[in-house]
mmCIF file of the C-alpha atoms, coordinates in Angstrom:
data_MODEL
# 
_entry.id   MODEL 
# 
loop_
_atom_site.group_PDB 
_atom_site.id 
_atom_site.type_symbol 
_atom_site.label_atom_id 
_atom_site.label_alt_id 
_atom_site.label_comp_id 
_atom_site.label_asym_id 
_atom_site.label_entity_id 
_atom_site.label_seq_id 
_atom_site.pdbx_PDB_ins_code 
_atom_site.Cartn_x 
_atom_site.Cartn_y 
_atom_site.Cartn_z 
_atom_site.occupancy 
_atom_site.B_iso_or_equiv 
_atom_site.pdbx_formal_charge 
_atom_site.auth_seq_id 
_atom_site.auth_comp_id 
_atom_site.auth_asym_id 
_atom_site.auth_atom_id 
_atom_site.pdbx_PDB_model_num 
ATOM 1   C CA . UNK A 1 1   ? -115.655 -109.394 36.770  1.00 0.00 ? 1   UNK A CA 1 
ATOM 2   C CA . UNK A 1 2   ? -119.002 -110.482 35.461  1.00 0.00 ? 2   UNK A CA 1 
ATOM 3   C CA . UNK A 1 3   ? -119.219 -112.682 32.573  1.00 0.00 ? 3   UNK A CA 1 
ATOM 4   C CA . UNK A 1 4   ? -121.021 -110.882 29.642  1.00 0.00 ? 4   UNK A CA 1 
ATOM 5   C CA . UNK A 1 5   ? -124.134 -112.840 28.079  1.00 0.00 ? 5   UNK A CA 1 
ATOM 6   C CA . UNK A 1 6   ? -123.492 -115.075 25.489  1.00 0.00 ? 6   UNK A CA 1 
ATOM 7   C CA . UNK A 1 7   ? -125.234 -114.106 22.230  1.00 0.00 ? 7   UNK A CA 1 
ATOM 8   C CA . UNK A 1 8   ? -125.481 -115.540 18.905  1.00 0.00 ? 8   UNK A CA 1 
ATOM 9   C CA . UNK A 1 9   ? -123.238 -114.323 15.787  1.00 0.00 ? 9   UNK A CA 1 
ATOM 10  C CA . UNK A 1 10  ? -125.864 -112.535 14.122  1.00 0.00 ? 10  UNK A CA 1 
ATOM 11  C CA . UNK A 1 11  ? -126.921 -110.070 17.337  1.00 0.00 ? 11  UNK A CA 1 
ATOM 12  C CA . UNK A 1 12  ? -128.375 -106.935 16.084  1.00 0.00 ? 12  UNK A CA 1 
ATOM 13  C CA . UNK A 1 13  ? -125.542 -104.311 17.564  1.00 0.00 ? 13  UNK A CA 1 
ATOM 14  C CA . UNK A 1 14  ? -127.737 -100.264 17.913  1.00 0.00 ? 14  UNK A CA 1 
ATOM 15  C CA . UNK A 1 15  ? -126.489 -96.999  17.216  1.00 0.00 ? 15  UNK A CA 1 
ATOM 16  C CA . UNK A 1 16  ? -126.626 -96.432  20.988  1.00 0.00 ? 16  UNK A CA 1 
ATOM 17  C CA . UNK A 1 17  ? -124.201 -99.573  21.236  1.00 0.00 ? 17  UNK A CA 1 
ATOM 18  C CA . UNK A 1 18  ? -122.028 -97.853  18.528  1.00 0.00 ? 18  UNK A CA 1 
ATOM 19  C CA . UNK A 1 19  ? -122.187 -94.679  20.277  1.00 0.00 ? 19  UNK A CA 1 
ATOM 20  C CA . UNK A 1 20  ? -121.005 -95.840  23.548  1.00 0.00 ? 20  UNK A CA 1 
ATOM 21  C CA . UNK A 1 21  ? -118.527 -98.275  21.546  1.00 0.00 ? 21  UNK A CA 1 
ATOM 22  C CA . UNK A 1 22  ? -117.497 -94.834  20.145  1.00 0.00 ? 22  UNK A CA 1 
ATOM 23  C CA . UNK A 1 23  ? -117.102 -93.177  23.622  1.00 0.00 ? 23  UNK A CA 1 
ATOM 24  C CA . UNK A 1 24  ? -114.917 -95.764  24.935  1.00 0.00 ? 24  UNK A CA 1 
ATOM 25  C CA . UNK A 1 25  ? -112.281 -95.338  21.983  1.00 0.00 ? 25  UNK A CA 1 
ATOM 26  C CA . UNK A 1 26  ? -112.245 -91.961  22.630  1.00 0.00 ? 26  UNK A CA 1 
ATOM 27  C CA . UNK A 1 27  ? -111.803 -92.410  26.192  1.00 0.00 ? 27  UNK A CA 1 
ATOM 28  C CA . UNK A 1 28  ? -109.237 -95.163  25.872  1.00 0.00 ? 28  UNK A CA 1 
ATOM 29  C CA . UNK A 1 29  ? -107.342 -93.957  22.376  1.00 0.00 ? 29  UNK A CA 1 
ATOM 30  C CA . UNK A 1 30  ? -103.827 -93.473  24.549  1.00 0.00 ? 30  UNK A CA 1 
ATOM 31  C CA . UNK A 1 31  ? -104.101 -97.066  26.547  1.00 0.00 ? 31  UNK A CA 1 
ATOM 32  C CA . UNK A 1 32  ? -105.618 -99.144  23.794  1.00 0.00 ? 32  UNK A CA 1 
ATOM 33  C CA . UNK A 1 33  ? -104.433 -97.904  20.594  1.00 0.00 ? 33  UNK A CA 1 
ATOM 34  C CA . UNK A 1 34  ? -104.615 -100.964 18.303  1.00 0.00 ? 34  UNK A CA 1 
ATOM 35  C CA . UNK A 1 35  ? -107.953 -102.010 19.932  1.00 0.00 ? 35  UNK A CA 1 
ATOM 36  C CA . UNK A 1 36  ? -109.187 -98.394  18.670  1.00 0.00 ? 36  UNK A CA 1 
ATOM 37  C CA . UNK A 1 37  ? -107.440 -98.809  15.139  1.00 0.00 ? 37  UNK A CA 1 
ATOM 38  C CA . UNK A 1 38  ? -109.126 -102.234 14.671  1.00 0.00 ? 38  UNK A CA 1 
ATOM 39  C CA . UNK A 1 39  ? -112.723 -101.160 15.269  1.00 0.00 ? 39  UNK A CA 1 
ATOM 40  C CA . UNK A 1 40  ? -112.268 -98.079  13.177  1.00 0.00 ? 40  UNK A CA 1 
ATOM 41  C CA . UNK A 1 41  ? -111.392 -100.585 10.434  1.00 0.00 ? 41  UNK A CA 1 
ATOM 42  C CA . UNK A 1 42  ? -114.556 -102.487 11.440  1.00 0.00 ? 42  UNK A CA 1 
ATOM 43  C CA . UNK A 1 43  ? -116.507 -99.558  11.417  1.00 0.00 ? 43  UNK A CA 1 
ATOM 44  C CA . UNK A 1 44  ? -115.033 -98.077  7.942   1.00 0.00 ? 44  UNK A CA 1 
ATOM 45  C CA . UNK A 1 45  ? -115.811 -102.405 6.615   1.00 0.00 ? 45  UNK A CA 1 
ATOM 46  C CA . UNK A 1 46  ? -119.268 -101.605 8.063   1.00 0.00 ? 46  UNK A CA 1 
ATOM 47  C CA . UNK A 1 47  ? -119.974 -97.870  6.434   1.00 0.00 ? 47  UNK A CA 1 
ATOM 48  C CA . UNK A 1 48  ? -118.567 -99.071  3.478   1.00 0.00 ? 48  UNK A CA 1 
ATOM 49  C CA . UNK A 1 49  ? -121.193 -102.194 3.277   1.00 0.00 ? 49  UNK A CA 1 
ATOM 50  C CA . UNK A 1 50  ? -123.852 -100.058 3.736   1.00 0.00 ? 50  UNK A CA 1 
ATOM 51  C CA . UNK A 1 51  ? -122.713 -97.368  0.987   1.00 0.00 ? 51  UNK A CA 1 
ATOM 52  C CA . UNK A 1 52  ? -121.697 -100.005 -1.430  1.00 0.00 ? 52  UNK A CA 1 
ATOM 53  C CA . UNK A 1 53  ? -124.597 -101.782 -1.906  1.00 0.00 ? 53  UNK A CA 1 
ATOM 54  C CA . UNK A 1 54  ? -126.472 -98.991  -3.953  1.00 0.00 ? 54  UNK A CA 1 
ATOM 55  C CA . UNK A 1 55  ? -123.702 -98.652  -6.719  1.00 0.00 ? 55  UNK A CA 1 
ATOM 56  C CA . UNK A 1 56  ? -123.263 -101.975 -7.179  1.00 0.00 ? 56  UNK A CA 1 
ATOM 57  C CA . UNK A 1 57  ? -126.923 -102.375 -7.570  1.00 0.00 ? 57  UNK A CA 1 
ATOM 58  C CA . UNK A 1 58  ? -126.812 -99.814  -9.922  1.00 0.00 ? 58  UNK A CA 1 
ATOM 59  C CA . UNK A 1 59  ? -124.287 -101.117 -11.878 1.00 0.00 ? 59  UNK A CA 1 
ATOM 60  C CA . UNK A 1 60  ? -125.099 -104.545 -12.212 1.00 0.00 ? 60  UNK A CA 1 
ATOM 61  C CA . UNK A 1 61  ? -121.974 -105.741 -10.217 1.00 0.00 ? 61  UNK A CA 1 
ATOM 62  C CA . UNK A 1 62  ? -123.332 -108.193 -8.614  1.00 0.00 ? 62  UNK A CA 1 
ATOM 63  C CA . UNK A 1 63  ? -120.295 -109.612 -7.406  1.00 0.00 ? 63  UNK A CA 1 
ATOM 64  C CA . UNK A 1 64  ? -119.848 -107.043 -4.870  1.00 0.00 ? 64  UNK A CA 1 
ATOM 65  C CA . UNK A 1 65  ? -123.112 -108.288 -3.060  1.00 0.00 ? 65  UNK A CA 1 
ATOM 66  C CA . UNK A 1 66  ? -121.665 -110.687 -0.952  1.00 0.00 ? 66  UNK A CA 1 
ATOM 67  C CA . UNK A 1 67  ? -119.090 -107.881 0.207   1.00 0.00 ? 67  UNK A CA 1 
ATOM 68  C CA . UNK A 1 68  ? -120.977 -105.418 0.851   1.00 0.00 ? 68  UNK A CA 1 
ATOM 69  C CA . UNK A 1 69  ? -123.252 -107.982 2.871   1.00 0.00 ? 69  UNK A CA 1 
ATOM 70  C CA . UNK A 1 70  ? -119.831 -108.686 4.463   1.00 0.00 ? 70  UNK A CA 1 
ATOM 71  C CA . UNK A 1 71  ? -118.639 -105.109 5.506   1.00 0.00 ? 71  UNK A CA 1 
ATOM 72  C CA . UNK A 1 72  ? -122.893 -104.498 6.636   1.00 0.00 ? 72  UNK A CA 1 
ATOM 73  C CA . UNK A 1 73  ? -122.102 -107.893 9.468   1.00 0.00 ? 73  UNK A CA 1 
ATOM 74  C CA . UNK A 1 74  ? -118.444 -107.193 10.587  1.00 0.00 ? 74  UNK A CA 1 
ATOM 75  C CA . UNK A 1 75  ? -119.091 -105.232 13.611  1.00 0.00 ? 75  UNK A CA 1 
ATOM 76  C CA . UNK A 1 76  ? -121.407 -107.902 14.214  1.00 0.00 ? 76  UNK A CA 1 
ATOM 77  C CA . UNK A 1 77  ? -118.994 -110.835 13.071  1.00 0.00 ? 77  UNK A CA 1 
ATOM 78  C CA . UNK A 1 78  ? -115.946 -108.707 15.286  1.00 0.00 ? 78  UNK A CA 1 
ATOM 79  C CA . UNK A 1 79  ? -117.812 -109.123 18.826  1.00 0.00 ? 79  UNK A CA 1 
ATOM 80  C CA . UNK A 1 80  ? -118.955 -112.431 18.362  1.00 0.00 ? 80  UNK A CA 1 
ATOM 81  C CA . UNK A 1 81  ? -115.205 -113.321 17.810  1.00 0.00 ? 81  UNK A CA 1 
ATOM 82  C CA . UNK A 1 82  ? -114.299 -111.225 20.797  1.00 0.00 ? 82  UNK A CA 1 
ATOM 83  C CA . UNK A 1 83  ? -116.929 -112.262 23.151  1.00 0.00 ? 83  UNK A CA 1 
ATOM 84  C CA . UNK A 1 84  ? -115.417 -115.965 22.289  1.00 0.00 ? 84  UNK A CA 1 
ATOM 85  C CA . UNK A 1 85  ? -112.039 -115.236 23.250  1.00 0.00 ? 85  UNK A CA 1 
ATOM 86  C CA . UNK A 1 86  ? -112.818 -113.202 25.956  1.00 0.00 ? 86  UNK A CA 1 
ATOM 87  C CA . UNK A 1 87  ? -114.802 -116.276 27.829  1.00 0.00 ? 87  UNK A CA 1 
ATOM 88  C CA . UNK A 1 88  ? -112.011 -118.853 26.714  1.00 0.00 ? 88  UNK A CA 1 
ATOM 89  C CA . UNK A 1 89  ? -109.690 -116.317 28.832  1.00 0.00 ? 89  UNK A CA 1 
ATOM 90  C CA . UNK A 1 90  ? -107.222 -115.591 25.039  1.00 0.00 ? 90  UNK A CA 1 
ATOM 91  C CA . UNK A 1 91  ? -108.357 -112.113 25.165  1.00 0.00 ? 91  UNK A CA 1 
ATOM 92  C CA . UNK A 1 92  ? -109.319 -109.555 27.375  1.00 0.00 ? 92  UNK A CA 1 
ATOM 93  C CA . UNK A 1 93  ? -112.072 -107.200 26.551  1.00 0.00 ? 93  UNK A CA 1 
ATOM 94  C CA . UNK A 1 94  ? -113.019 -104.292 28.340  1.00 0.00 ? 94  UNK A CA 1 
ATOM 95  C CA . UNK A 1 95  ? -115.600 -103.140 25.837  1.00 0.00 ? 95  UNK A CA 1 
ATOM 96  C CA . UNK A 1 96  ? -117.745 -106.034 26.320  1.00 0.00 ? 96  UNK A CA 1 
ATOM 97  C CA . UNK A 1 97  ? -119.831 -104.931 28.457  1.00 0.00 ? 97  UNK A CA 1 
ATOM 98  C CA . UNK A 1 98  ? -120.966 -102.130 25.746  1.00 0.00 ? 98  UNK A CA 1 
ATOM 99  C CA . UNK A 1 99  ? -122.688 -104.172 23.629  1.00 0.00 ? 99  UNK A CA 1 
ATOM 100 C CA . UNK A 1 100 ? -124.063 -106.391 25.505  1.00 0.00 ? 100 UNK A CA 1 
# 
């Protein structure tokens, strides 16, 4: 198995890298169900970022900032934590390859 290349935290992650992220959970729903429910809670953090940011600019709450700044890097955040555990052999990651 080939080692997938190392990249930093902040890695820009496409729509094409989504949609093939997206294929694989579809694909793989019945042998890796909690691997699908987690990145559909990344990907609801990440929507919900991105939609968030406009009402709470709008209403002056700028205490949501830093969450919706959160939710806009967790798919981001959620491979760079996987790609980690994947090389120190804790996890095994069969999406990997996806993204990179």
């Amino acid at each position: 198995m080939s080692s997938p290349s190392r990249h930093h935290p902040w890695h820009r992650i496409t729509l094409a890298q989504l949609q093939r992220l997206k294929d694989w959970r579809v694909a793989q729903r019945k042998a890796h169900p909690v691997e699908c429910q987690v990145w559909e809670a990344v990907l609801t953090c990440w929507i919900m970022g991105w939609i968030g940011w406009l009402p709470a600019y709008a209403f002056e709450a700028s205490w949501a900032y830093p969450l919706c700044v959160l939710g806009m890097l967790t798919p981001r955040c959620y491979v760079h934590w996987r790609e980690r555990a994947h090389e120190a052999a804790r996890l095994r990651c069969d999406w990997l390859n996806l993204v990179s």
